[in-house]
N, C-alpha and C positions, 0 to 999 in steps of 0.2 A: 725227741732228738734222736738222731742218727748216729754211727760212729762209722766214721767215711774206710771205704774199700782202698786199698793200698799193701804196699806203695807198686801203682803201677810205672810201665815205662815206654815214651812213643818211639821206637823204632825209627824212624825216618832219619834221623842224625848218626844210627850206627851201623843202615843197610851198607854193603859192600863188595866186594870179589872175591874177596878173600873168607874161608872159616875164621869163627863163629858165625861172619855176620851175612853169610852167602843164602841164606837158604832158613824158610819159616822154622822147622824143628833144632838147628842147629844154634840158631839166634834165642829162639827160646827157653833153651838148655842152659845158654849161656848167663840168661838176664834173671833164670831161676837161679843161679849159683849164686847169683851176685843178692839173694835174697826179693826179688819181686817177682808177685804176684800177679800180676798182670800186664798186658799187651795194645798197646794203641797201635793199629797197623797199618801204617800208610797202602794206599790202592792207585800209588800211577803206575806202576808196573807191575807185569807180574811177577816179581821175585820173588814177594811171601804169597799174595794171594791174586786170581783171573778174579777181577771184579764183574765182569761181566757174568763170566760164569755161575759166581756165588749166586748171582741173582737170579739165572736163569733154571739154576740148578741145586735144587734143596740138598740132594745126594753129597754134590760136591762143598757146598756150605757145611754139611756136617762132617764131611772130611779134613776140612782145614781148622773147623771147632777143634775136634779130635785130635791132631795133629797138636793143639794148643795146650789143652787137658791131659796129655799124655805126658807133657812136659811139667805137671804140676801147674799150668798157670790160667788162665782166665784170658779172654778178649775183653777190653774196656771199652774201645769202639773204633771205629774204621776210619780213616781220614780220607777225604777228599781234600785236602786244601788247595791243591795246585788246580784241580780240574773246577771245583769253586772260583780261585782266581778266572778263569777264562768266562765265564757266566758275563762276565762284565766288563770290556777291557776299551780304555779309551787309544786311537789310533796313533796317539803319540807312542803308548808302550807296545804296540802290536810286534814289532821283531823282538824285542827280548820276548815277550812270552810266550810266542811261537817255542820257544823252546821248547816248552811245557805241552805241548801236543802233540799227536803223532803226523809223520810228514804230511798225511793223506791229506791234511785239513791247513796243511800252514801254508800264509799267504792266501788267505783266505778266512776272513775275518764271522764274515757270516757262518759258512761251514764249520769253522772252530767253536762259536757258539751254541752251535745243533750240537755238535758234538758234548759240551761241556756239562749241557743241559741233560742229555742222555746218563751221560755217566754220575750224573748226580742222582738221576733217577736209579740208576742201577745198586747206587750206593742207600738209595733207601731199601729197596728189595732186599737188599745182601744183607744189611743189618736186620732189617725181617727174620731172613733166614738162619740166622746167626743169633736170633732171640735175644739179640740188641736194641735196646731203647733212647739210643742216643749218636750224636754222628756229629763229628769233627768236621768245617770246614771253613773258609773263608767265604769274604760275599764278595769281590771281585770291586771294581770302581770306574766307574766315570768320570769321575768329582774329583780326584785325589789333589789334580793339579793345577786347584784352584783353590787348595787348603789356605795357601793364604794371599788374600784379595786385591795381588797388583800384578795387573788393572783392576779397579772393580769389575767383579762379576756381576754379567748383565743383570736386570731383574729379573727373577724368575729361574734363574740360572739352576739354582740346588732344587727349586721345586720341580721343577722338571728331571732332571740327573736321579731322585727320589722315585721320581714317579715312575721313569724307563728300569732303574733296579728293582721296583715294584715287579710290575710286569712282568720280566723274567723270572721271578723268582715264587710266585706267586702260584704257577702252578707245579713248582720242583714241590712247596710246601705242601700244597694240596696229597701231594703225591706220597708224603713222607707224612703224612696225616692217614691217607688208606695203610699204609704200613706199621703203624704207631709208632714212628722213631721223629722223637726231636732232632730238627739242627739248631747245631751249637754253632754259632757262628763266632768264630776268635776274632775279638774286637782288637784290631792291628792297625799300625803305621803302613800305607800305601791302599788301606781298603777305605770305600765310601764309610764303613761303621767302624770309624777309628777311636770312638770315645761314647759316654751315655747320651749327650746330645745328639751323634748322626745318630744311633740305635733308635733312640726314641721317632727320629723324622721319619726313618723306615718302619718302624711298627707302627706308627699311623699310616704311611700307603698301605700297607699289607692288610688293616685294619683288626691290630692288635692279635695278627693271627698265632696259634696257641702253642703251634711249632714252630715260631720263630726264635728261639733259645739263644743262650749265650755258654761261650767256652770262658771262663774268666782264668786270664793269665796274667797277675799284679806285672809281671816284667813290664810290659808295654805302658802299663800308668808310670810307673818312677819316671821312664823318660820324657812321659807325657807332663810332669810334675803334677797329676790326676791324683786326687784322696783316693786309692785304692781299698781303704779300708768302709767312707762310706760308700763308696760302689757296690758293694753287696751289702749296705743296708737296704738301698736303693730298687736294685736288681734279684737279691736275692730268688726271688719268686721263678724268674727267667734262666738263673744260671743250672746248667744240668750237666754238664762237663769241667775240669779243672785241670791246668798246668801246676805243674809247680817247677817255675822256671824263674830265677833269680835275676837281678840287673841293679846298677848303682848307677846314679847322677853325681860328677862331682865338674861341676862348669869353671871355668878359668877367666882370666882374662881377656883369650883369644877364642875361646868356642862353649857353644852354651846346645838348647834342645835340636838344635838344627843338623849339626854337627862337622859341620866346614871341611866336609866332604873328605875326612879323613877315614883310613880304616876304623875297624872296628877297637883296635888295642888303642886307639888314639883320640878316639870320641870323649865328650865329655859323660854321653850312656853309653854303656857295657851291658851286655849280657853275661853274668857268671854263672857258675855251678851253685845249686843249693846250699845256703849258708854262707856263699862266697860274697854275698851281695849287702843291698839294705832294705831288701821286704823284709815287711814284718809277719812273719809266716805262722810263728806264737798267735798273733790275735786271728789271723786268716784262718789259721784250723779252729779255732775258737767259735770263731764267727760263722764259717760252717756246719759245725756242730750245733749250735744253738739253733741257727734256721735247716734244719733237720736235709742239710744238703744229701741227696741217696747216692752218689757218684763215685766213681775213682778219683784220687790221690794220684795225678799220672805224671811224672818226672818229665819236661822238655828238654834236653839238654842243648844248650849254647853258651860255652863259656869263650874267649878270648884269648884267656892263659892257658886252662889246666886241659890236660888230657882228657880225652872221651870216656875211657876207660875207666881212669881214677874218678871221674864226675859223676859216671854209673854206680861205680863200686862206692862211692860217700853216699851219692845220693837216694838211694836204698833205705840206710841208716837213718839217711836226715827226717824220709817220709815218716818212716816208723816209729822214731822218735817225736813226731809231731802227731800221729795221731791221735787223738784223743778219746776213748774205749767212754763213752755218753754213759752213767750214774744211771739206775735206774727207780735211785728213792732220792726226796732230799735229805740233807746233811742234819736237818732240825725233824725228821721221822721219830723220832725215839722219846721225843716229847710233844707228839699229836696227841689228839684226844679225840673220842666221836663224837660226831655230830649230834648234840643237845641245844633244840629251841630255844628250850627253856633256861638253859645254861646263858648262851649269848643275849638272850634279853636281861640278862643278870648285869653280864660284865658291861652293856650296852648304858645300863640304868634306864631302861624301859620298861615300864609297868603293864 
């Protein structure tokens, strides 16, 4: 057993304009004060870190470690999620996610793909360089929106959809196999691997390949109403990344998992701050610790009500207090005895 690294925290929900959150050392400073230990660092722009750069350049990779370590804290690992998203994007979402890339390539569907594929590549290098063994991203979709089956989907539909996310993605993994860094791919609502059933249809195209990892974040099962507890009986093996990001279901009479396209204060799932919710985070640390998970504890923050700040500054507390520091004897040590043959053929009644 392990006793998991924490409490870290992903950056991406507190980047901004303004100090603390303007700038990598500044942000860091900040998230040490608040008590964590670690750093999830988003890479679509460069405001904390040139992902390009990281990759191309060891010098400047140990400048931004250093810049981290300076502050008292660690890197947990790098995100890709947005440039993940683009790896795979059916033509119906094509101008929202344009967003999500730089102009050179939008409106232009193919080029935004090269593109996305690059930087994911660069994101294994970088975590290479960064003596990172694990990488945050999403796997993008084709499929999404045809989650559910009206009209029926043709035959063949998802086996194909599988196949072509295969494909692309197959040789990112290759890639981030010569690097030795897992992707953790966060099994989410809008991605083709939105639960263990897609995961599993894509580990079979991929052919069970050994960096195809999982980011496990319970928020997304509660809405899913997904057993998130056996999910990592299940998966255990595969998960090598962790959110710890809260969310409740409580459905009505007028909106249930779907969520009747209301905001997010008005859904029947919410995103809360640690402890605001109904994961059960007690048995998740547990459960972790027992399957000897090696990872960070890395706080997401998305709550609906409470402040960014105040979700920080609890959720710090909440990790810490859920860690669980793994026993290194059992509880019944003190009345072991040694190993005697002849003793257990006794109590056995074997002559």
């Amino acid at each position: 057993m392990t006793t998991l690294k924490g409490p870290g925290i992903f950056l991406a929900q507190f980047a901004g304009d303004q100090a603390p959150f303007n700038t990598l050392e500044s942000i860091c400073n900040w998230a040490a004060s608040l008590g964590f230990k670690g750093v999830q660092i988003p890479t679509n722009n460069d405001q904390f870190i040139d992902l390009q750069k990281a990759a191309e350049s060891k010098t400047y990779a140990d400048e931004i470690k250093g810049i981290v370590n300076a502050c008292g804290m660690e890197i947990t690992e790098l995100s890709t999620h947005l440039q993940g998203q683009l790896v795979a994007v059916h033509p119906a979402y094509d101008l929202l996610f344009d967003s999500f890339a730089p102009e050179a390539v939008r409106n232009n569907p193919k080029a935004r793909t090269e593109w996305a594929i690059q930087q994911m590549k660069y994101g294994a290098k970088a975590s290479q360089n960064l003596g990172l063994n694990a990488h945050a991203t999403f796997s993008g979709s084709l499929l999404w929106h045809t989650f559910h089956p009206w009209p029926q989907r043709p035959a063949g539909l998802v086996e194909e959809g599988f196949t072509e996310l295969a494909k692309r993605w197959t040789p990112i993994l290759d890639y981030f196999d010569e690097c030795g860094v897992d992707v953790c791919y966060e099994i989410h609502p809008g991605e083709d691997l939105f639960d263990g059933d897609t995961y599993e249809m894509f580990l079979e195209k991929v052919n069970n390949h050994p960096r195809a990892c999982l980011l496990y974040d319970p928020s997304h099962f509660v809405l899913q109403c997904l057993d998130y507890i056996e999910y990592i009986d299940i998966f255990h093996e595969r998960i090598k990344a962790f959110h710890v990001k809260d969310s409740e279901f409580n459905p009505t009479g007028r909106k249930g998992a779907f969520g009747g396209y209301q905001p997010w204060l008005k859904r029947a799932g919410r995103y809360r701050s640690p402890g605001d919710g109904q994961v059960d985070f007690k048995t998740i640390f547990s459960k972790l610790a027992e399957y000897d998970f090696k990872g960070w504890a890395v706080m997401e923050w998305e709550c609906c009500l409470k402040h960014p700040e105040d979700g920080a500054r609890e959720g710090a507390q909440f990790i810490k207090e859920h860690i669980i520091r793994v026993t290194e004897k059992a509880f019944d040590d003190f009345a072991a005895t040694v190993k005697d043959d002849a003793l257990n053929r006794k109590v056995l009644g074997i002559n």
